[in-house]
C-alpha positions as CSV (number, residue, x, y, z in Angstrom):
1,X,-16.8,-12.9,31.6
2,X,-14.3,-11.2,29.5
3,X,-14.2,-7.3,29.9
4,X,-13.4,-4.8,27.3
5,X,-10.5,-3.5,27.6
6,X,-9.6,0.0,27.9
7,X,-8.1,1.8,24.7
8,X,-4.8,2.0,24.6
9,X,-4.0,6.1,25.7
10,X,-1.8,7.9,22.9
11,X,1.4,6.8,22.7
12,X,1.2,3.4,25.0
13,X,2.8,0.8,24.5
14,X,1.0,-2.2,22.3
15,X,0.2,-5.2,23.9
16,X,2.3,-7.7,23.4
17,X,0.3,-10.5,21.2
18,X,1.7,-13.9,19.9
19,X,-0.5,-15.5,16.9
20,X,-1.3,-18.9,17.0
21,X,-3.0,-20.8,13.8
22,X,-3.8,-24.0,12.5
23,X,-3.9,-23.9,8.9
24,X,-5.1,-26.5,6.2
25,X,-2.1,-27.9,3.7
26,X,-1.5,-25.5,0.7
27,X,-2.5,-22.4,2.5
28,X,0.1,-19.5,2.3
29,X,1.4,-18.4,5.5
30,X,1.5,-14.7,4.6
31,X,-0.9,-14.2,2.7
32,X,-2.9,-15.9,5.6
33,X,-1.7,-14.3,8.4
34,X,-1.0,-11.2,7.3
35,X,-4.8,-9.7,7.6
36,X,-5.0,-11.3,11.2
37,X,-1.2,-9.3,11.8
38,X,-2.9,-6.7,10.3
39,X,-6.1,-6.9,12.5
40,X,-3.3,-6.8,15.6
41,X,-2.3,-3.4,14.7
42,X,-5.9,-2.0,14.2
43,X,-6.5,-3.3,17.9
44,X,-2.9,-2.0,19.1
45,X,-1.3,-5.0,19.4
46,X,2.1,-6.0,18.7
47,X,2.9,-9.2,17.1
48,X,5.9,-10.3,18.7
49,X,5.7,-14.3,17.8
50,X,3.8,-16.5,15.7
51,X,3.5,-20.4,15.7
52,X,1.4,-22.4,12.8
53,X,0.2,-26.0,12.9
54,X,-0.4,-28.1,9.5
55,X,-3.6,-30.0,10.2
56,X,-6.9,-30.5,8.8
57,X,-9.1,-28.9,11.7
58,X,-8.2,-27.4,15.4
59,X,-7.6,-29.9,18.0
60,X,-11.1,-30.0,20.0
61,X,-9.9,-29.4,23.1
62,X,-6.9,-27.3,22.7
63,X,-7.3,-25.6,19.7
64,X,-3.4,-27.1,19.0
65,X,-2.1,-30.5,19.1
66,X,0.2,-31.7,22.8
67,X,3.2,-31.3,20.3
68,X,2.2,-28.3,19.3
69,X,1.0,-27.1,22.4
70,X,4.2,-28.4,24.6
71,X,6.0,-26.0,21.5
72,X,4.0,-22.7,22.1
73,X,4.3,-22.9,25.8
74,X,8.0,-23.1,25.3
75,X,8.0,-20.1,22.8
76,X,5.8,-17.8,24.5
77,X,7.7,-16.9,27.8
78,X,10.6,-15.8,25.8
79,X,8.1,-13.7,23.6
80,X,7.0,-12.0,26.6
81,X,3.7,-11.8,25.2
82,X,1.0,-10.5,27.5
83,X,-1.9,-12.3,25.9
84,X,-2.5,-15.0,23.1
85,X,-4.3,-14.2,19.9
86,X,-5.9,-16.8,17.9
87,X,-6.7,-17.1,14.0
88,X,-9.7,-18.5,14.7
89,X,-12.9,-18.8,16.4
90,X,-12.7,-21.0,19.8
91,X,-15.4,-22.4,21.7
92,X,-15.7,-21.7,25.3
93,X,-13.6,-25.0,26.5
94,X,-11.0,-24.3,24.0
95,X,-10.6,-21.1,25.4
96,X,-10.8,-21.8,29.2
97,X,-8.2,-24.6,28.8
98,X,-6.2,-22.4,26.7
99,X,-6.0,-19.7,29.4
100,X,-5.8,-22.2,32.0
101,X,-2.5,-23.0,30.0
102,X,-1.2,-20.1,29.5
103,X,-2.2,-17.8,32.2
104,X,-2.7,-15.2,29.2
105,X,-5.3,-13.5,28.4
106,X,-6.2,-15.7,25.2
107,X,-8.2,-13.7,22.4
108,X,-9.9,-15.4,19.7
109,X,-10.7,-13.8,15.9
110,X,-14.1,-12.5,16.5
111,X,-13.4,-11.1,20.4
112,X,-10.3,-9.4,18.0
113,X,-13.1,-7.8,15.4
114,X,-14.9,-6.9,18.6
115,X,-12.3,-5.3,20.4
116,X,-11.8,-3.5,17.0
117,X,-15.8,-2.6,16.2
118,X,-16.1,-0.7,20.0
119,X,-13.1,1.5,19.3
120,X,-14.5,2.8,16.3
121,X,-18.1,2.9,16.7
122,X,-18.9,6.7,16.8
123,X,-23.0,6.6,16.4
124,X,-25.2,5.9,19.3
125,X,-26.3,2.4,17.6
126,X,-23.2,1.5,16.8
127,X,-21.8,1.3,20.1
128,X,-25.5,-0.2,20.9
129,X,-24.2,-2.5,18.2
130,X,-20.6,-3.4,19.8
131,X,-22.4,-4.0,23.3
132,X,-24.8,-6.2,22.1
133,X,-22.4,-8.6,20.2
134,X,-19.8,-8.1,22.8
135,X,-22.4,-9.7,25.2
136,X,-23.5,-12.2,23.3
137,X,-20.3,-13.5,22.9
138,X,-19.5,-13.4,26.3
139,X,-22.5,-14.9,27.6
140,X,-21.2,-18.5,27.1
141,X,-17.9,-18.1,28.4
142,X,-18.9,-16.2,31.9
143,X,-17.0,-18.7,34.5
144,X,-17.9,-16.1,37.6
145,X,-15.3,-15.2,40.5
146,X,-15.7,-18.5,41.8
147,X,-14.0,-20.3,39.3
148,X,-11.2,-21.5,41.9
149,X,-13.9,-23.7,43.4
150,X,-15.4,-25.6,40.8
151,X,-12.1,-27.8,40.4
152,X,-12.9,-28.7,43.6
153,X,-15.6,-31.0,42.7
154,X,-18.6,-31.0,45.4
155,X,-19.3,-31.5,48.4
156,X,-18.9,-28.6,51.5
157,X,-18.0,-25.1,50.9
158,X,-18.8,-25.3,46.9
159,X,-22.7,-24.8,47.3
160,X,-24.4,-21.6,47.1
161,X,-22.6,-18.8,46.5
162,X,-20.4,-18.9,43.7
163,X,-23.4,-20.8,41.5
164,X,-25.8,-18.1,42.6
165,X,-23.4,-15.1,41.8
166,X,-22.5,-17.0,38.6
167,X,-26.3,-17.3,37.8
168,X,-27.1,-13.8,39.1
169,X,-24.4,-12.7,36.5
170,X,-25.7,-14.3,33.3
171,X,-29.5,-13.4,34.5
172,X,-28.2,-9.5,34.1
173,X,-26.0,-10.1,30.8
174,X,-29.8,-11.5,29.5
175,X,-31.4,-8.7,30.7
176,X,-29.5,-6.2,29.2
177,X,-28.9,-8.3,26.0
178,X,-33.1,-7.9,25.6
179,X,-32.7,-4.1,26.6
180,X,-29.8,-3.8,23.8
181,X,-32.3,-5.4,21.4
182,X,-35.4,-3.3,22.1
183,X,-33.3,0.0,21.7
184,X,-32.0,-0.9,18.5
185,X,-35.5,-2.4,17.3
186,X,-36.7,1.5,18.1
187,X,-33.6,2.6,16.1
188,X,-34.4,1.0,13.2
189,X,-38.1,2.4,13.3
190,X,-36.2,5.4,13.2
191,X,-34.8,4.6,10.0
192,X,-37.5,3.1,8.5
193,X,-39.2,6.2,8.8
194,X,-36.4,8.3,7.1
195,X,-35.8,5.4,4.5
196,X,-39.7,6.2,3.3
197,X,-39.1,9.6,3.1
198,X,-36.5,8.9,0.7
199,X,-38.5,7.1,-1.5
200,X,-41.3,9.4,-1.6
201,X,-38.6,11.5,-2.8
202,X,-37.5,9.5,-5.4
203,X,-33.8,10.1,-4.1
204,X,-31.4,7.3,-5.4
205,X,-29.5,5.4,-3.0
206,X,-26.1,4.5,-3.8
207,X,-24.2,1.8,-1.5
208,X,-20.7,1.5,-1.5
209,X,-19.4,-2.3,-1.0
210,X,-16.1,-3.7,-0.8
211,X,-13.4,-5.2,1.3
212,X,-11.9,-3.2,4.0
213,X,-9.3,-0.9,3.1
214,X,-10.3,-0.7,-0.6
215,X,-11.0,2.7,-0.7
216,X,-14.9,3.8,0.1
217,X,-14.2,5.9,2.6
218,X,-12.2,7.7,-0.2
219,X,-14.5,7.7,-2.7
220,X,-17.3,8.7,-0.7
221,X,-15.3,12.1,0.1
222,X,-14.4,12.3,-3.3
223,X,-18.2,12.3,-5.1
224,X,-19.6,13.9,-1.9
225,X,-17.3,16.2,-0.2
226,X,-18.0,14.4,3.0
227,X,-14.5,14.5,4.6
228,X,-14.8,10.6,6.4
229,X,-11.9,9.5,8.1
230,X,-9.6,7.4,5.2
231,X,-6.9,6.4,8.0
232,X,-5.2,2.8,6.5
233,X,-6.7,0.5,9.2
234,X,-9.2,-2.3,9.3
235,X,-12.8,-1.5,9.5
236,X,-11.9,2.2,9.9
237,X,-15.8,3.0,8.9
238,X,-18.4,1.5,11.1
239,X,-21.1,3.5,11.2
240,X,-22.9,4.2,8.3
241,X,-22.3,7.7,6.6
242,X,-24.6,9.0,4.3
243,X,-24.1,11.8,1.8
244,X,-25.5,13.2,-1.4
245,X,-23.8,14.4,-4.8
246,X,-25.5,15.8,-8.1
247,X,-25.2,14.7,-11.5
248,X,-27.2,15.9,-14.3
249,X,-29.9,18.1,-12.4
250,X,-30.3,15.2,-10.3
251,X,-29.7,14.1,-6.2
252,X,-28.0,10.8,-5.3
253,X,-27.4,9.6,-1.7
254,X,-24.3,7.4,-1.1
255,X,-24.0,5.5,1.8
256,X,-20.2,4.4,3.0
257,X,-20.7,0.6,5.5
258,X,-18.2,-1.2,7.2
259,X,-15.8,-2.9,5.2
260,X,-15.6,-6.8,5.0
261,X,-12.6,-9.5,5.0
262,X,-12.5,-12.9,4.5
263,X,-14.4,-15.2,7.0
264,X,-16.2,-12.1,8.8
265,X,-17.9,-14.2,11.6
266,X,-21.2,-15.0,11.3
267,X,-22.9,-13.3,14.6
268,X,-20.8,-10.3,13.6
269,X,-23.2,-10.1,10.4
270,X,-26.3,-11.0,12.5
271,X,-24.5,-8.3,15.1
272,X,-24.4,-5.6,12.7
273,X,-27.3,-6.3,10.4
274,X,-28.5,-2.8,11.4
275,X,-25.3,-1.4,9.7
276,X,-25.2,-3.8,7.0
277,X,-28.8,-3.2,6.3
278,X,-28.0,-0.2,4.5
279,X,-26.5,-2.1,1.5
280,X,-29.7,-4.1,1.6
281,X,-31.7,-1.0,1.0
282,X,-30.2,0.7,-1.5
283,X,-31.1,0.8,-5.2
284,X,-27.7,0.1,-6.5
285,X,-24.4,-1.4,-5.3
286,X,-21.1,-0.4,-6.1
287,X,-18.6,-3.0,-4.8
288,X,-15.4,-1.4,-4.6
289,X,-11.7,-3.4,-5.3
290,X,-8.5,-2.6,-5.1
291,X,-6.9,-3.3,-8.2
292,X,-3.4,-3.0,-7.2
293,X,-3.2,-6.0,-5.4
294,X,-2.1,-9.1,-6.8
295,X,-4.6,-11.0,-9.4
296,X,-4.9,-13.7,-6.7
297,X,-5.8,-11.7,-4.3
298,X,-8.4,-9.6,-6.4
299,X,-10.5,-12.7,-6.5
300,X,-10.4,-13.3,-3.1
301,X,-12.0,-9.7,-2.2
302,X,-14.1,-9.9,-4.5
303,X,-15.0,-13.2,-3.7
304,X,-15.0,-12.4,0.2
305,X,-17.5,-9.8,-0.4
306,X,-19.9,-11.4,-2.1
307,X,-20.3,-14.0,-0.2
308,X,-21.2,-11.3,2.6
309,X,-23.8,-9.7,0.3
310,X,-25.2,-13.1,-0.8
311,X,-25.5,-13.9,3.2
312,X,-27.6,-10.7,4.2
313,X,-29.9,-11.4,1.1
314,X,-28.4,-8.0,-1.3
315,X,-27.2,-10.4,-4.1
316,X,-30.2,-9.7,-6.0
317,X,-29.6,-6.0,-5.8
318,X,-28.1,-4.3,-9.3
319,X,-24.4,-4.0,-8.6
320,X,-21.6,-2.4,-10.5
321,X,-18.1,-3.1,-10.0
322,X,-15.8,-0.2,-9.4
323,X,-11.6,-1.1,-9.4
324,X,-10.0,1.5,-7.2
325,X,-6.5,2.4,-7.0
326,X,-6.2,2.6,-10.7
327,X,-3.3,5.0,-10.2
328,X,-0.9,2.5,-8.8
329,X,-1.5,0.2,-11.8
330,X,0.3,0.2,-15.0
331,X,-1.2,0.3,-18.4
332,X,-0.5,-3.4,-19.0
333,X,-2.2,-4.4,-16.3
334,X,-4.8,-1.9,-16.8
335,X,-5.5,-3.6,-19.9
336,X,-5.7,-7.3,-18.1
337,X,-8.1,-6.0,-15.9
338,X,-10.4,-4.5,-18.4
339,X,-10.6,-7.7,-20.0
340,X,-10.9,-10.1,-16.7
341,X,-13.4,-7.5,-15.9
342,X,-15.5,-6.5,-19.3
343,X,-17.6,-3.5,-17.9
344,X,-15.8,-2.4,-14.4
345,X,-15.4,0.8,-14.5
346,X,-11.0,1.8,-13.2
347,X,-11.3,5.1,-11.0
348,X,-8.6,6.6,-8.6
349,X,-10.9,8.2,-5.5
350,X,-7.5,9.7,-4.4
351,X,-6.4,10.9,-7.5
352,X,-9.8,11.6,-9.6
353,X,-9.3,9.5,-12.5
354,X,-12.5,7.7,-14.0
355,X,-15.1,9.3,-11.3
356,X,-17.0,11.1,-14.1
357,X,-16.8,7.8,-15.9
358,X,-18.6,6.3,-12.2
359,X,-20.8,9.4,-11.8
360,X,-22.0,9.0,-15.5
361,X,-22.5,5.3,-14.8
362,X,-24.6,5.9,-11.5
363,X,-27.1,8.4,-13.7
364,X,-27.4,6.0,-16.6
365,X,-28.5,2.8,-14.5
366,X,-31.6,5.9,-13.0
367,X,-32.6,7.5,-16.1
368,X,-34.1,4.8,-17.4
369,X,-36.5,5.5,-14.5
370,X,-36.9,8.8,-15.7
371,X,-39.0,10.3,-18.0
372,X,-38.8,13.7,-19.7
373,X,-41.9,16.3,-19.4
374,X,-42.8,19.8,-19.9
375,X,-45.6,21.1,-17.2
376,X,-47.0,24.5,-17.4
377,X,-47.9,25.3,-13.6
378,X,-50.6,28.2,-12.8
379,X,-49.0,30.8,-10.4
380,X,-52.0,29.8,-7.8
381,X,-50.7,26.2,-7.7
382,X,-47.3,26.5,-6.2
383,X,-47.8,24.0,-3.7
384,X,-47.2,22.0,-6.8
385,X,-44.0,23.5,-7.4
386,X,-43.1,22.7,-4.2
387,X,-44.1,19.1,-4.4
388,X,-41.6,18.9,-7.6
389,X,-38.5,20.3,-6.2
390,X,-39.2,18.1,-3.4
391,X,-39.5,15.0,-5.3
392,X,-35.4,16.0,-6.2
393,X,-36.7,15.6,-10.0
394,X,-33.9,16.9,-12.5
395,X,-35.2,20.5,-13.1
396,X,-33.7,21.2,-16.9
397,X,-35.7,24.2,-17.7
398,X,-38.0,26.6,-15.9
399,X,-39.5,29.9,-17.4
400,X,-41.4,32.7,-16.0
401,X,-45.2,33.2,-18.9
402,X,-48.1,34.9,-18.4
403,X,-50.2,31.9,-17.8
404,X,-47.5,30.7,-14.9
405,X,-44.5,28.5,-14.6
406,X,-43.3,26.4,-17.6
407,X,-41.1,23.6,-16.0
408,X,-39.1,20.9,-18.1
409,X,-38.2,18.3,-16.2
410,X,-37.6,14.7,-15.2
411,X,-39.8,12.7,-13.4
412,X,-40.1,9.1,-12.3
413,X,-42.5,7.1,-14.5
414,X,-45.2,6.4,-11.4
415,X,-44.8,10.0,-10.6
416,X,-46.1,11.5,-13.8
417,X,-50.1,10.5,-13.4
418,X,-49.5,13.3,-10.2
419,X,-48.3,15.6,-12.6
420,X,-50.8,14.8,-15.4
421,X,-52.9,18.2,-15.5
422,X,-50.3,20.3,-15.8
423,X,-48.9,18.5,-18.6
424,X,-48.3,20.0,-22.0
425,X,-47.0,19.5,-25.5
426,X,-43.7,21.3,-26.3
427,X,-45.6,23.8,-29.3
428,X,-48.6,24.7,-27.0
429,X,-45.8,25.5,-23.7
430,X,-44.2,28.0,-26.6
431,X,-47.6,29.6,-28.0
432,X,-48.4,30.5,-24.1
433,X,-45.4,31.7,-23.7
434,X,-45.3,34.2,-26.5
């Protein structure tokens, strides 16, 4: 079974990691490569050689052709890498005979993500989260300490033990793989409960979308004051932060979830369906870009992302498009983008620029929910008072008559039967009043 690894204390040394890939014809390099490099550094490894096959698909049983393969175990001594990282998922054998190889320590892209995911997960249920996805993983590829004999073949001395302790092993990654599940089942109870009390609230939920790195963290401190950590790595945000900013009267919750990147494994989005759920759950989307990459790559991110969405069913969910990093574009290509993208709305999170635009945007797509009354409440009925503010209805007037409270506000449409007898016209709220 392969163990997590400690986190590297401040100011180690990075492991030393040499990339490996097998790319299709036609596919850049860098462009490539340069998120898994990227990835490397978010995990604290050190790229310190790379080798890249041209073929259609990964040799079956060594992930890399014999040329290929006689090439890379030529290359890596002199690398003095401590461990082989691969830009790509590998099934068990691939990895075993890889290792076998190598004598590294031979790391595929979603143990990588992994690796990444329990260094960052802060929350109870996200490290819940990592656990369970780091065993499931695992599971497969548990060879046991008695790994020396199988090669042995049978016969005397390779009964018993080593089969048992092997079995005994995976019978205990089960068992805590169904204790993992039940915890995290109670979990989202949890926040079932609290998602219900939102909606009895009528509070808007906001969720930010977008590839890692594109600046939600950012924006969420900048419409929220939550003061996230924005540091420039990969999946920086794991857990789920939730925080609340008013516009017009009224309350909006935003919730920041991990970023995504191109070919995010699927068992990490089974994994962390708890985390992604959020975006599921909200009432409006916001998928975030950075718009001062290159055109090409735009597309990709974009593209990347909504694939994700699509695949944990919030494609259907009303979605705005946000391009971040506005600031770091000029006004040419501020001009392409508006009309590649009729509608975005261009913000800076770091710099400020457009977020009244996005906060103005946010309440128009809600107040089409909302609808405008006048109520005159006794002063013996302040229970339903109570029940108003607490509904987080946009309170645009309230004055002090003789007959009690007149209160102009807006409520959601379902909301105003409640409400019906304390409604009143605008002349008859005035005559009281005089």
């Amino acid at each position: 079974m392969t163990h997590h690894q400690p986190d590297p204390a401040p100011g180690a040394e990075p492991e030393r990691g040499f990339l490996v890939a097998v790319l299709a014809q036609g596919v850049d390099v860098d462009d490539e490569l340069g998120e898994m490099r990227e990835l490397m550094r978010t995990a604290g490894v050190e790229p310190v050689g790379q080798l890249v096959q041209r073929r259609p698909a990964p040799d079956p049983r060594t992930y890399v052709g014999k040329g290929k393969l006689a090439e890379l175990k030529a290359a890596v001594p002199g690398a003095e890498a401590e461990s082989l990282i691969v830009d790509d998922d590998l099934d068990p054998g691939q990895q075993r005979r890889l290792e076998d190889e190598f004598k590294l320590r031979v790391v595929d892209r979603t143990q990588l993500i992994l690796d990444i995911f329990a260094q960052h997960a802060v929350s109870a249920e996200g490290k819940l989260q990592v656990e369970l996805a780091q065993l499931e993983y695992n599971l497969p590829r548990m060879r046991g300490l008695w790994q020396h004999l199988e090669r042995l073949g049978g016969g005397i001395g390779t009964r018993g033990p080593g089969e048992t302790q092997l079995e005994t092993d995976r019978r205990l990654a089960r068992r805590r793989i169904s204790q993992l599940k039940r915890r995290l089942k109670e979990l989202e109870r949890r926040r079932d409960t609290q998602r219900k009390a939102r909606r009895r609230a009528e509070t808007p939920v906001v969720a930010l979308a977008g590839y890692t790195n594109a600046g939600k963290s950012t924006l969420l401190n900048a419409l929220t004051d939550a003061a996230v950590s924005v540091d420039d790595r990969l999946f920086e945000t794991l857990d789920p932060t939730t925080r609340g900013f008013t516009q017009d009267g009224r309350r909006y919750l935003v919730t920041d979830t991990v970023g995504f990147i191109r070919r995010l494994p699927h068992q990490l989005v089974e994994g962390f369906a708890a985390t992604l759920e959020e975006t599921l759950h909200a009432d409006l989307v916001l998928h975030i870009a950075d718009a001062s990459q290159s055109d090409e790559r735009v597309d990709e991110t974009i593209a990347a992302v909504e694939s994700v969405l699509n695949e944990i069913g919030a494609s259907e969910l009303p979605l705005e498009l946000v391009l971040n990093k506005i600031d770091e574009v000029d006004p040419l290509r501020r001009r392409r983008l508006a009309n590649r993208f009729p509608g975005a709305i261009q913000i800076s999170a770091r710099g400020g620029e457009g977020l009244d635009a996005l906060r103005a945007r946010v309440a128009q797509r809600f107040g089409e929910r909302l609808r405008s009354v006048r109520l005159l409440v006794p002063y013996d009925q302040g229970r339903v008072l109570a029940e108003l503010y607490e509904l987080g209805a946009p309170i645009e007037e309230r004055l002090d008559t003789q007959d009690g409270v007149v209160v102009v506000a807006q409520l959601p449409h379902r909301e105003v039967t409640r409400f019906a007898p304390y409604l009143v016209s605008e002349p008859a709220a005035r005559a009281r009043s005089r």
